[in-house]
C-alpha positions in Angstrom: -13.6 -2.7 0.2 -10.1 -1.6 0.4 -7.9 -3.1 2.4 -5.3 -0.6 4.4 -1.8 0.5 3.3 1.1 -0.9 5.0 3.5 1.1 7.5 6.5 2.3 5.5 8.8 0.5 8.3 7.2 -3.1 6.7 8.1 -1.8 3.7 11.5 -0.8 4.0 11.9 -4.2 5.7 10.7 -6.0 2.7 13.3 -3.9 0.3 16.0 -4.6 3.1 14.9 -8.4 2.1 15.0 -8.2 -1.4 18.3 -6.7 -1.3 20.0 -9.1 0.6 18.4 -11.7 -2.0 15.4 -13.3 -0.5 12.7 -14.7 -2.4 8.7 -12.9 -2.7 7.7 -16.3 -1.7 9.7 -16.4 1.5 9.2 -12.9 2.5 5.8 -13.2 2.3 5.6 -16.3 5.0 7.7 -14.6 7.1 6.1 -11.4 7.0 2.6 -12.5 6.7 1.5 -10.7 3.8 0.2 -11.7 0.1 2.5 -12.4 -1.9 0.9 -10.1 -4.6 1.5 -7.6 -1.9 5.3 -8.0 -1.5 5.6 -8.2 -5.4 3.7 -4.6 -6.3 5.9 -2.9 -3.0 9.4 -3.9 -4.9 8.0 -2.0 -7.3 10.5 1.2 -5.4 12.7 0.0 -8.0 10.7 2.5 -10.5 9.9 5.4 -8.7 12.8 5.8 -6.2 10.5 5.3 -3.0 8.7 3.2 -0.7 6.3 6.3 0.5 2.8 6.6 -1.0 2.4 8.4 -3.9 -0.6 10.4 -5.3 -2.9 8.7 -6.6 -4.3 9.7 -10.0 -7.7 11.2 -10.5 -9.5 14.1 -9.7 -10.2 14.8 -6.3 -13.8 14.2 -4.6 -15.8 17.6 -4.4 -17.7 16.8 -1.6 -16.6 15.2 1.7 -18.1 12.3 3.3 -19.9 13.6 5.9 -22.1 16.0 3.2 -22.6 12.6 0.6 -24.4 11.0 3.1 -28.4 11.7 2.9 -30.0 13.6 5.5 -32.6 11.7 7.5 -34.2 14.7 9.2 -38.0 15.2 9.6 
């Protein structure tokens, strides 16, 4: 199971951090978050942004309600 996606305003606060030189380590106490987790979000560096981005991959064709099985009579 996935877990969710943090707010943007956690993540702007953990680029605030990094910039005014604070460890993943330390941020990641303070914050309460994995430390993997802190480590992929300064990835803004690359792309410019802290907002989600598209995912790749080829959208689903059928929604969830109509992929569950109908248990009619």
């Amino acid at each position: 199971m996935r877990s969710k996606e943090l707010s943007i305003e956690l993540r702007d606060r953990i680029v605030s951090r990094h910039r005014s030189g604070e460890g993943c380590q330390k941020m990641s106490t303070a914050l309460k978050v994995p430390k993997n987790t802190v480590a992929s979000i300064l990835k803004w560096k690359k792309f410019g942004t802290t907002k989600t981005l598209p995912r790749a991959g080829r959208p689903d064709k059928l929604s969830n309600r109509r992929r569950k099985p109908w248990s009619g009579s």
